[in-house]
N, C-alpha and C positions, 0 to 999 in steps of 0.2 A: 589482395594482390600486392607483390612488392612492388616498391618505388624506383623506374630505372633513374641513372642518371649516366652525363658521359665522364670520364675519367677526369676532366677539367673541376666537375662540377663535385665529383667526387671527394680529391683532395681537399677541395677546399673546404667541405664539409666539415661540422662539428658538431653542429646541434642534434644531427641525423644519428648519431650516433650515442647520443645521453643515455646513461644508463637509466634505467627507470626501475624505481622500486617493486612498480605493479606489476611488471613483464616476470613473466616465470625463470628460472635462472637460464643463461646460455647455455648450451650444452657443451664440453670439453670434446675435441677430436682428436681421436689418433687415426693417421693416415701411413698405411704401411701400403710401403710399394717392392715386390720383388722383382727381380733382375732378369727374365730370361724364361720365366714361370711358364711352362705349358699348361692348355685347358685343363688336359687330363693327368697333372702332376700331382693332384690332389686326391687322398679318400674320398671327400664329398663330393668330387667328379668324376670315379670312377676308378682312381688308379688301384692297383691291385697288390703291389710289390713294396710301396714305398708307405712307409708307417706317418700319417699325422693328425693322428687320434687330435690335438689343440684344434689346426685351422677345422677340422669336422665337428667338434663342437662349437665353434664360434658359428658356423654357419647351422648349425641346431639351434642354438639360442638367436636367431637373428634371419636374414633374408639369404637365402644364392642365388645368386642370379645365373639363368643360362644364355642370356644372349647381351653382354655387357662385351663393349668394345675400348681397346686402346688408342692415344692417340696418334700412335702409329705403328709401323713393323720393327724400326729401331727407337733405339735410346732415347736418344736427347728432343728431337721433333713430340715423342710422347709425351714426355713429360713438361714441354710449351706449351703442349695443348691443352695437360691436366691444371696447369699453374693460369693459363690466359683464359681459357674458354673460347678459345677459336681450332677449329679444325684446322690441316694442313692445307686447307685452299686459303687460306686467311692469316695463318698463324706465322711469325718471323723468321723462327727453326722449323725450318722442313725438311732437315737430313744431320745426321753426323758430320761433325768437321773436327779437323785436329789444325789451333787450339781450339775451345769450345765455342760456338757463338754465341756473345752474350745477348740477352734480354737488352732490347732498349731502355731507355727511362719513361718512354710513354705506354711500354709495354705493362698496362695494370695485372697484377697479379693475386690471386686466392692470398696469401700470408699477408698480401698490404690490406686488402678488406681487412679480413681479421684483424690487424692489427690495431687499424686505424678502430673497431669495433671494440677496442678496448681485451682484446685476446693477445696472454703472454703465448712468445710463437718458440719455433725450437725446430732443426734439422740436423739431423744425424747419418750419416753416410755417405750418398751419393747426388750432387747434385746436376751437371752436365750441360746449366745454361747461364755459366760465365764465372770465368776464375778470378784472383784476386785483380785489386785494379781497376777492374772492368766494371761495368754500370750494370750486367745482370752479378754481381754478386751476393751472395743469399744476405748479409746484413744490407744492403745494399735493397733488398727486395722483401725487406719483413720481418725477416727473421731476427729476433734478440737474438738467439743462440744458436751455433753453427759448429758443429766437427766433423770433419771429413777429409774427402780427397780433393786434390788440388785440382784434376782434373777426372772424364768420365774415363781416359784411357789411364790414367796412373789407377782407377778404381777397379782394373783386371786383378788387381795385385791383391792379394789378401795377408800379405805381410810386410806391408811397406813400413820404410824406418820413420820415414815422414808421414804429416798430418798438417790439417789447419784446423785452429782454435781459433774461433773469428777471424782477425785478422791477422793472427803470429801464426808461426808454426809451432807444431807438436812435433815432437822425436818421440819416437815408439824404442827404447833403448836396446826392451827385446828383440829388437831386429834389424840390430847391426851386423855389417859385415855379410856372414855369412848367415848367421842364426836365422832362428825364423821359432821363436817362441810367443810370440803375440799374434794372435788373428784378431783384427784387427775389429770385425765384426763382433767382437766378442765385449770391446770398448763400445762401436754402439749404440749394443743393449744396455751395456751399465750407465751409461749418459741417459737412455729412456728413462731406466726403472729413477735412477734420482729426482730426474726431471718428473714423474708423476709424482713421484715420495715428498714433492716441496707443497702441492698442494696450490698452488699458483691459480687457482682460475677467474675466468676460463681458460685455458690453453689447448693450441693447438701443435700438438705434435707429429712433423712429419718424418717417418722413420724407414729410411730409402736403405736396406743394403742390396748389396750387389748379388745376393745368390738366387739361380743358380749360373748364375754368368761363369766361363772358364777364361783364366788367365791365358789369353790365347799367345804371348809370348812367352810363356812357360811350357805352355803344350807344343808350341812346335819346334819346340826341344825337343822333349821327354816324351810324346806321344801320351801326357797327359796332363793336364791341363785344370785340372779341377781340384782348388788348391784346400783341405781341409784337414784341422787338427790328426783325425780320425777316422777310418770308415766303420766305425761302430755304428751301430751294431749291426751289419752288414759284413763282418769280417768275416766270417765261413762261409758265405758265398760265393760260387763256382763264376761269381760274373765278373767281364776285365777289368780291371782297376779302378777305371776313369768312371766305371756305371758305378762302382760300388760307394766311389767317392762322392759321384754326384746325389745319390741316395741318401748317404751322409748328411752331407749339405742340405737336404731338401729338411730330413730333422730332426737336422739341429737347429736348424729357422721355426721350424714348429715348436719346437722347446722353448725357444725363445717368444714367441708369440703367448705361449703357457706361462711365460714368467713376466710378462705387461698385462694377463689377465690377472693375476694375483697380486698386482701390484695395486689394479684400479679397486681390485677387493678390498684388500686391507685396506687403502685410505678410507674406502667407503664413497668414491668417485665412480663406483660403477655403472648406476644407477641410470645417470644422466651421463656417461662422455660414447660418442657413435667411435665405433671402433669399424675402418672400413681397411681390409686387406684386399690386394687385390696385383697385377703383376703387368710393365710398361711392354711387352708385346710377346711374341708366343716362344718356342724353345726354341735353343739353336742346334748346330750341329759341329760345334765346335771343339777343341781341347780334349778332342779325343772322344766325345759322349757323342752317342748314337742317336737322336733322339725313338728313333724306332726302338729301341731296348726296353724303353716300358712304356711306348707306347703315349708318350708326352704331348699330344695335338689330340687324343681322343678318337672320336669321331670325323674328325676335321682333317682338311687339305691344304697342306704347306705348315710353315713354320717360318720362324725369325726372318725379315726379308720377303714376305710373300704378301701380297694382298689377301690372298684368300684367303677363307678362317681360321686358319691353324695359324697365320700370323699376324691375326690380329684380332682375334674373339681370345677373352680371356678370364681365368676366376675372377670372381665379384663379389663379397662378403661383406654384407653392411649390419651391425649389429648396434642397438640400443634399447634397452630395456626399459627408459622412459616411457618410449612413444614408438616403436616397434614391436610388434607380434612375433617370438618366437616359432621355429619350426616350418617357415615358409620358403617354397620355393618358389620363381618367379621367372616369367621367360620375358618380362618389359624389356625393349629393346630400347639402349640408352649408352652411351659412349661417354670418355673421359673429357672432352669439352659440357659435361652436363654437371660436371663434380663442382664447379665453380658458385655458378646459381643455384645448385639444389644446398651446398653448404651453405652459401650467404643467407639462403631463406631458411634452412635449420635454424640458423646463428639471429636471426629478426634483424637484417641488416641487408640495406638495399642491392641492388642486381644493379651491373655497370647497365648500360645500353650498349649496343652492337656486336652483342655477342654470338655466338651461332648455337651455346648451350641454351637449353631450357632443363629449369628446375626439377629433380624427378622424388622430389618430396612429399609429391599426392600417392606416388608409389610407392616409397617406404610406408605413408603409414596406412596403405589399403584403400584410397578415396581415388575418386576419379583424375587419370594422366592425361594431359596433353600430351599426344605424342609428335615425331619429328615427321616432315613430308618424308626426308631420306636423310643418309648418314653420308658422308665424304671422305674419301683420303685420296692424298696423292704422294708417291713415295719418286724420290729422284738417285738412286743409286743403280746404276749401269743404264742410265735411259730413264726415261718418263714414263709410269704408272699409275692409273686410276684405278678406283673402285668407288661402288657407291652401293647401298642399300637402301631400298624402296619399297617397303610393308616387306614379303616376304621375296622379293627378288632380290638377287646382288648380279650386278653387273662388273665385270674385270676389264681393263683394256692394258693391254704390257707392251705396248709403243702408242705412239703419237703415229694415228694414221691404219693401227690394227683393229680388225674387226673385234667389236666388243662379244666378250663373251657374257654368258644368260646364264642363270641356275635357280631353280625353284628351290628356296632354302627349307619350305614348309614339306619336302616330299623330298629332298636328294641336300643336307645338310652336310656332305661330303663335295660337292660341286665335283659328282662325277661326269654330269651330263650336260653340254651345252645347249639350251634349247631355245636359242638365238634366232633360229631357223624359224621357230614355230612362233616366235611371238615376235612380229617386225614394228606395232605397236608398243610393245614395252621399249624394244630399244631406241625409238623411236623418242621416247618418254626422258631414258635414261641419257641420253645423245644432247639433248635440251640442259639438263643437270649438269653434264660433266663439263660441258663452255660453259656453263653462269656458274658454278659454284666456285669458284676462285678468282684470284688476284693475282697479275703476275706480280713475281719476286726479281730483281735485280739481283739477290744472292742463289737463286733456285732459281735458273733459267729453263723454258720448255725445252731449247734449241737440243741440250745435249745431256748426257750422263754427267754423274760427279761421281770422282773419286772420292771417298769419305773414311774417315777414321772409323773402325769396329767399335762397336756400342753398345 
């Protein structure tokens, strides 16, 4: 069993952390997170239309999971939750804001473990929880190595002239003025593959871009939004622009994912680094893309901004060939506050205390789960939002004061039926959960809606 401690006790830590010759090597992570990714965006989820022969083999050689949630419906609150290990009843970011809200400094984060573990760290893309300056920024919170966007709303842009390279800026020169010959996403993948070609381990890399998010101030121009090189190979397609684009975009991020497998090849790092892709909440409906066009939430109801599962169940891809079994699929039900403790204990490196993750490493490698009582979110854009998952119920409430809705997920995985009615004990259950499982926030008040930056 791992050693908790609290963040105090943490830092000050050294000893806890020696490497030891006897211990089998750490494992090297790459952690890919997409932008906007529906359940069903994926071959190995079902999609039909959109080609990504890479991520369907990565989840051939490794685990999918069908019931993995995000840590929330938008942006920035997600990725708090995947970096802290607290859900949004607990967690600091519990909505988008423009500028970004940073991370405090007592805010312990997944990249300071690792780092402090003796893991060279590295982010590439998109970060969204604190711009230069500010106390969440990613050197600031772990990471040796940082290129990206300034902010999550400059990161609509896929051809910005600007950059940050740790603490300077970068000028993308192809993208002055007017041009627009650098995508920007394209830089990076080439910071990844270097970054694995050094051979540094262990390392943790985490590799955030923005697709399929739509430049939503470009699209309400142009009625299209979805900004990419090419719509290859998708160019003879009878479909509107903005689908064919998005199509594009989806991959070319596959290709890209095929050229971070052949990188861990060649070094001969494959062996041992978990490669876990996966996407911070469900599709949207933005910059022109339809998400109904192919069908992007799956089985599932709603999308970006919804509670229910289409905006916030989402692909799950966890792959190591050390100590994972190939060709498994897996319906563990387990969320982005779980990535925290299940990594540290990959890593032999102890679990903060007070977390709301629990470790889901007896289920990567097949041995018996602890599972969670229930799962939490609360989302605060146009009004106050609950939801909560409880074995196979999900409970909804979309005001302060509304009757909770009820859905049997194990028989109606659509929530077309509410059956609130029939079960006054379950909500009875869930009513208990949704008062105790948070904290109020000073910046996420119950009282009202916030207006919030798109994410």
């Amino acid at each position: 069993m791992m050693m908790a401690m609290t963040r105090r006790q943490f830092l000050g830590s050294t000893a806890a952390f020696s490497l030891s010759a006897q211990r089998p090597a750490k494992p090297n992570i790459v952690l890919i997170l997409a932008d906007d990714l529906g359940y069903g965006d994926l071959g190995c989820y079902g999609q039909k239309q959109i080609a990504t022969p890479n991520l369907d083999r990565l989840a051939a050689e490794g685990i999918r999971f069908t019931q993995a949630y995000a840590g929330s419906t938008v942006c920035a609150p997600s990725r708090c939750v995947l970096m802290t290990g607290l859900h949004t009843g607990h967690a600091y970011v519990r909505g988008n804001q423009y500028p970004d809200l940073p991370l405090r400094p007592q805010d312990l984060t997944l990249t300071e473990i690792l780092k402090k573990g003796g893991y060279h760290t590295a982010l590439y893309g998109k970060w969204s929880l604190g711009g230069l300056s500010t106390t969440g920024y990613p050197t600031r919170r772990g990471f040796d190595e940082w290129f990206g966007y300034f902010s999550q709303t400059q990161a609509h842009d896929y051809y910005p002239y600007l950059l940050l390279e740790g603490e300077r800026e970068y000028l993308v020169r192809g993208n002055f003025g007017a041009r627009k010959t650098v995508w920007v996403h394209d830089l990076f993948t080439e910071r990844a593959l270097e970054f694995i070609r050094r051979r540094r381990q262990p390392f943790f890399l985490h590799l955030c871009w923005t697709i399929p998010h739509a430049n939503n101030e470009v699209g309400r121009d142009t009625g299209n939004g979805m900004e990419v090189p090419s719509d290859a190979p998708y160019s003879d397609r009878s479909w509107p622009q903005p689908e064919k684009n998005f199509a594009a975009m989806i991959t070319r991020m596959d290709a890209d994912v095929g050229k971070i497998m052949a990188a861990l090849r060649e070094t001969g790092q494959e062996e041992n680094t978990i490669v876990i892709f996966t996407s911070d909440n469900g599709p949207h409906r933005e910059g022109g893309h339809d998400p109904d066009f192919f069908d992007s939430n799956g089985p599932l109801r709603g999308i970006k901004r919804d509670l229910y599962e289409g905006g916030i169940r989402v692909p799950m891809i966890v792959r190591w060939p050390a100590r994972i079994k190939p060709g498994q699929v897996s319906d563990q039900v387990w969320a982005f506050w779980d990535l925290l403790p299940t990594l540290a204990e990959a890593a032999d490196l102890p679990v903060p205390s007070g977390l709301d993750g629990i470790s889901m490493l007896p289920a990567w490698l097949g041995k018996p789960q602890r599972n969670h009582e229930y799962l939490y979110w609360e989302f605060h854009e146009g009004g106050f939002k609950q939801a909560v998952r409880m074995g196979d119920w999900k409970g909804v409430r979309l005001a302060p004061g509304k009757p909770l809705e009820l859905y049997d997920l194990r028989t109606d995985v659509g929530e077309t039926r509410n059956v609130a009615a029939q079960h006054p004990d379950v909500v009875a259950r869930m009513e208990k959960i949704l008062a105790g499982a948070r904290t109020e926030s000073a910046e996420f008040p119950v009282r009202a809606g916030r207006r919030t930056s798109a994410g």
